[in-house]
N, C-alpha and C positions, 0 to 999 in steps of 0.2 A: 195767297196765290202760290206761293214758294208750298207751301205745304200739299194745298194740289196736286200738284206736278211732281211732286215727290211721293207721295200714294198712286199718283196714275201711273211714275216710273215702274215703284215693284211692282202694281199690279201685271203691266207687259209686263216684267220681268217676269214674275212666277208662269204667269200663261207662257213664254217662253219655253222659262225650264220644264212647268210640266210637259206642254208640246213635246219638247225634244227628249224628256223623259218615255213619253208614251210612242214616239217614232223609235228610239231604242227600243222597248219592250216589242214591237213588231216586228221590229227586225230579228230580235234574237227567237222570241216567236216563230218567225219565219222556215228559222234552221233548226229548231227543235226538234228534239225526237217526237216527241208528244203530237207533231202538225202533223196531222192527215196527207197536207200535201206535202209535205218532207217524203211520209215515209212511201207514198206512191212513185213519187220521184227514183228511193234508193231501190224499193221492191221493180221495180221496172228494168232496172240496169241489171239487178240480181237475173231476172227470170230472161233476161237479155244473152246475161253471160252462162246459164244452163244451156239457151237453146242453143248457142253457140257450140259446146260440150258436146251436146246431144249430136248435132249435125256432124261436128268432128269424127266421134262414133260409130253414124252413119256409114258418113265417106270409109273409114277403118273397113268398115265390116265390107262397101263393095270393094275395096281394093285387097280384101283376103280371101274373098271369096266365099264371105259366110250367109247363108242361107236364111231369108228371113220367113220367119212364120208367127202366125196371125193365131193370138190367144185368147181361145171363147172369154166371154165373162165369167166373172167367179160366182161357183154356182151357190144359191142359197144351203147352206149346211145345215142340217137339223141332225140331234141326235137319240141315235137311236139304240133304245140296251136292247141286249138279247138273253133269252134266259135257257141255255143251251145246257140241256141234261144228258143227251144221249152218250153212250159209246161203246163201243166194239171191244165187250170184255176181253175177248181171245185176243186182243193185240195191248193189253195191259200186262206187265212184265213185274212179277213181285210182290205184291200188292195184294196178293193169296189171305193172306194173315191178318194183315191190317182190314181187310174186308170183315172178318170172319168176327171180330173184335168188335168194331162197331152195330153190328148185325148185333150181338149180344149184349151190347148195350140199349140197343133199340127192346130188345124184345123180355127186356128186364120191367119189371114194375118200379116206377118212381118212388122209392123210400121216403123222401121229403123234400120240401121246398127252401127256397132263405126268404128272407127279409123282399124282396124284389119278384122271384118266382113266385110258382105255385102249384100244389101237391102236385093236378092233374097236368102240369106241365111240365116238361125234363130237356133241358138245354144241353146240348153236347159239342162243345169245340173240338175243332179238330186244326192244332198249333203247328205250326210249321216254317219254315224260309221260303221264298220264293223257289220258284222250280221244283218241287219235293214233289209234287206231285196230289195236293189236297183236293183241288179240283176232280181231280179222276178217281180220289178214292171215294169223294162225296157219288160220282156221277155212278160207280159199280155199286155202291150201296144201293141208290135209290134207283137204280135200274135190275134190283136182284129181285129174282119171283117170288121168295118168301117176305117180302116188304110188301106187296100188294095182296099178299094174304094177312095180314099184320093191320092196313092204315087203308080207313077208306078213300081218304085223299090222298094224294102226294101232290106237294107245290113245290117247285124251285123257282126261285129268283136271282139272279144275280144282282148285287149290291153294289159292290166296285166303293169308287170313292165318294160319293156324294150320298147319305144317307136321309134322303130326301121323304119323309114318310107318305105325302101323298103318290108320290110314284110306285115305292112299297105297295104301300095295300092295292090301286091298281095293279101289279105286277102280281101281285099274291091273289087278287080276286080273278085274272085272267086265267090262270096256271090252272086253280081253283075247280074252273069250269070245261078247260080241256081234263082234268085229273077223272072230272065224272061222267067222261065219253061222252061229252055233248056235241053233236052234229057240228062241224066247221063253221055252216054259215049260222047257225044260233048263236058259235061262241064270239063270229067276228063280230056280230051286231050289238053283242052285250059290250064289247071291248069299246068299240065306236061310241055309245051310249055314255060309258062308264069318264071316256075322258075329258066330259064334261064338265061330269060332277062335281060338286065342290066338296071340300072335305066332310062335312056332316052327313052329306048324301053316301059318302063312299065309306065311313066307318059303320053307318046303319048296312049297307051292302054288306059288308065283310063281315059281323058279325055273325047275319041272316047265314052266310055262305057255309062258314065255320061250328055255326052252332052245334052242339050237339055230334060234332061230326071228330072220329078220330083220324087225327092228321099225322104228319109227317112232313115238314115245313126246312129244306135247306134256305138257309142263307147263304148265299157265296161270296167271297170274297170281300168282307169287311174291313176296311181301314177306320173311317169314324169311332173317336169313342168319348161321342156324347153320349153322356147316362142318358139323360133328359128323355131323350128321343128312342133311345132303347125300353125304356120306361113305359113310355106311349103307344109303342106300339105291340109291346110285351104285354100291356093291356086290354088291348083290341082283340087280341086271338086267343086270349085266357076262356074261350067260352067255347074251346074244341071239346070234343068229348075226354074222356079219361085216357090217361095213360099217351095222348099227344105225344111228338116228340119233335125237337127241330133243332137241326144238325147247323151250325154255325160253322165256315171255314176262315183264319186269320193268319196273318203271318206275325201277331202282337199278342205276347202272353198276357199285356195288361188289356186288353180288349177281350182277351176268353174269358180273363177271372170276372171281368166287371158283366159281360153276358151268361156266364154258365150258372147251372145248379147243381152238375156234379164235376167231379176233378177232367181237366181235359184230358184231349187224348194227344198224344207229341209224337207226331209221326217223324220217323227215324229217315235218314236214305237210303237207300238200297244196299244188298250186298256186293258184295267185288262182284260176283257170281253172275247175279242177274245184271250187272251195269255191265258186263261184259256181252251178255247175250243182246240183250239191248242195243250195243254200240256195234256188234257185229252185224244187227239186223237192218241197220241205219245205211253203214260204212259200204253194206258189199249186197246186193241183189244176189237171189239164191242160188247157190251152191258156190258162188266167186269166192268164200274165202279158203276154201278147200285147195284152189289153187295159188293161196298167197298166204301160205302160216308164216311168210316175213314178215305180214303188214300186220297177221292179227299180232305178234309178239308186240311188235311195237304200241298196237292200241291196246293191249293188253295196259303198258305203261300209261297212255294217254288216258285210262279210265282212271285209274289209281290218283291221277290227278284232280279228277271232279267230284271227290268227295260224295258219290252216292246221289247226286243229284241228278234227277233221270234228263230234265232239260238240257245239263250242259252234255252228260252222255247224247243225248239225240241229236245235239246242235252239230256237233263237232262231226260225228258219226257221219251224220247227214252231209256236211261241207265235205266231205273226203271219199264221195257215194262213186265208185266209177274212177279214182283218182288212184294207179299202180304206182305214180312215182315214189320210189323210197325216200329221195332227198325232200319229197311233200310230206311224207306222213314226220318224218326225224326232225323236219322245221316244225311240225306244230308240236311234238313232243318235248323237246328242247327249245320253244320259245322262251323269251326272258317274262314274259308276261307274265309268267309262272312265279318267275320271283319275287313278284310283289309282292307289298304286306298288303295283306286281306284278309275279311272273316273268315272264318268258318262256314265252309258250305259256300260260300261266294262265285257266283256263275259266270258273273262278268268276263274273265278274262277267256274263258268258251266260248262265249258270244261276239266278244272283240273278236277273237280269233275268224271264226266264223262269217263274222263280217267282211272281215280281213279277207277271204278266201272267197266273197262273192266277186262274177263277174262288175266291172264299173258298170257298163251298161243295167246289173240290176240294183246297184249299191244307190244309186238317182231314185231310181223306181222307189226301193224299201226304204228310203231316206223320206221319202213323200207321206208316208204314215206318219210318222210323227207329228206333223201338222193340227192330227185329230185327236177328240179324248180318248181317255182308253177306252175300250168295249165297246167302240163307234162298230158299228156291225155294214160292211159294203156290198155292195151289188157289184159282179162283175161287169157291166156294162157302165156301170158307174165308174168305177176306176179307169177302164180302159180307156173313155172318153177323156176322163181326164191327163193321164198320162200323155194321149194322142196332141189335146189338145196345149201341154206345158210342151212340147216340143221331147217330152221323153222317148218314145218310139222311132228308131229309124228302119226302112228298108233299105239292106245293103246294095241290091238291084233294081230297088225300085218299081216291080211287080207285086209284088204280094202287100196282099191287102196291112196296115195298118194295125187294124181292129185284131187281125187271128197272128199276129206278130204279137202284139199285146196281152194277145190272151197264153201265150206260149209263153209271156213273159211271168205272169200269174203260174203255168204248171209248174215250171223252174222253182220259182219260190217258194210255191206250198211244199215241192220236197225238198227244200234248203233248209227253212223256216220251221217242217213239220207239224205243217196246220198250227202254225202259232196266227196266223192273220185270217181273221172271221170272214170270209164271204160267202154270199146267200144268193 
């Protein structure tokens, strides 16, 4: 009996402790982070103590009197390259020689290939820094009238940062098709058609397009240096006629040697000479500097500074368009920015400057680009909208429309900036 009673004791007893065992673990369960309902609990108070914040805010903004406005939703972003060749020789400064150069190498027969090339194909870099100007030397080459007596195609692409090769050969089979004056709406339906494709579709297109055919093939502005892919598509268009040629622009010597077949070409900066002409052309609307050879002495100085680089000449030029004050032009000439250690050739501190020198109301504006990749190509009605709609736009009096405030805001910039911002 005793022994009974003494099994049935710990029996209760264990069922105790377990009991009290497992009412602890629920308890400490309960305050867990791990509980679902712990953390709606803490998350509740959290989004309790934002609203709170938020309303604080609120109240701030009526008691200073700030203006509230109401921001579309964020539009779907799609990007879009552009493969922009054209340009207005007569407003190209310098660039006489280094045209004359490449032309001569275009119109040279290809001695040989390497290991990668091939005979009928002739690769030509053209190395350089940012700003120099490679883009516009590519765009006067292939807009020169003895190149279209030379190559019965011309394609330009621009490449940018992502060497995506099905985008490539689309962009090269579109180019392609406007190069052999095909009617707009034949070339847009082909375009439409083609971005369907899947790759196999589109490398049978491209050769079909190519075959047989003597081209003339820019690539712009290269960063990638996947062999691989260079490989691949230096493949694809090996089947141009003889004597092909395609002009590669980079700012990376090791990217020319790993695409070229002959030695590049390393385009220099400009002379004091013409970066003066340039920066006078920028600085002063015509005949204005006639009446201020104080300001040009000084930009004289400020050119000597930019190292031959036509961009920071333009930038600078540009910010100082319309601007007599002496104590303006002697602040950018004598800025400390100057002092810094930098490369060779280095733009930045023109551009700072430049920056420096835009109204705030447009520094919002031009700050809002960055948001996008490079080469993102806008519509003006695209931008203004959204400008209007971030609250960027104000009218001082409150009549004038929004929209042609915005778009005034766009004229400003494109002569600040000088057409450095794509719109269509």
């Amino acid at each position: 009996m005793m022994l009974k009673m003494d099994l049935s004791c710990k029996t209760r007893k264990n069922k105790i402790v377990k009991a009290s065992g497992s009412t602890r673990m629920k308890v400490c369960h309960l305050f867990s982070s791990s509980n679902p309902l712990a953390f709606r609990f803490r998350m509740s108070h959290k989004i309790k103590e934002i609203r709170d914040r938020l309303n604080k805010v609120a109240a701030d903004g009526t008691r200073f009197g700030l203006v509230r406005i109401d921001v579309a939703p964020d539009p779907v972003v799609q990007r879009r390259e552009f493969t922009h060749s054209y340009v207005d020789a007569s407003s190209v400064i310098g660039r006489e020689n280094d045209r004359e150069e490449i032309i001569k190498l275009l119109m040279q027969p290809h001695p040989h290939g390497d290991g990668d090339g091939d005979k009928n194909l002739c690769v030509i870099p053209i190395v350089g820094i940012g700003g120099l100007g490679k883009t516009t030397l590519a765009r006067l080459v292939f807009n020169d009238k003895r190149i279209d007596d030379i190559f019965q195609l011309k394609i330009w692409v621009c490449v940018s940062n992502d060497f995506d090769i099905r985008r490539i050969i689309i962009k090269i089979i579109n180019s392609a098709f406007a190069s052999a004056s095909t009617p707009p709406s034949v070339a847009m339906a082909n375009q439409e058609d083609i971005n369907h494709f899947d790759i196999e579709q589109l490398q049978i297109r491209l050769r079909h397009k190519l075959s047989g055919q003597k081209f003339i093939l820019i690539l712009d502005d290269i960063w990638n240096d996947d062999r691989a892919k260079w490989i691949e598509l230096l493949n694809l268009i090996k089947v141009g006629g003889e004597e092909s040629k395609v002009i590669v622009t980079t700012c990376s010597n090791s990217i020319a040697s790993m695409m070229s077949t002959v030695p590049s070409y390393i385009l220099e900066g400009l002379s004091q000479e013409s970066c003066l002409y340039l920066f006078v052309k920028w600085a002063f609307k015509d005949g204005e500097e006639e009446k201020y050879s104080n300001l040009v002495e000084i930009g004289k100085e400020i050119v000597k500074k930019c190292a031959g680089v036509p961009l920071a000449v333009k930038t600078l030029g540009s910010s100082l368009l319309s601007k007599f004050d002496l104590n303006k032009w002697i602040f950018v000439r004598d800025h400390e920015i100057w002092n810094l250690e930098q490369k060779k050739g280095d733009i930045l501190p023109a551009l700072k400057l430049s920056y420096d020198e835009m109204p705030s109301y447009l520094r919002h504006c031009f700050a809002y680009f960055s948001l996008y990749p490079k080469d993102y190509s806008f519509s003006i009605v695209e931008i203004t909208c959204l400008w209007i709609a971030l609250g960027l736009v104000q009218s001082l009096n409150g009549s004038e429309k929004l929209e042609n405030i915005a778009i005034e805001y766009i004229r400003v910039m494109d002569i600040w900036q000088m057409n450095q911002i794509q719109l269509k």
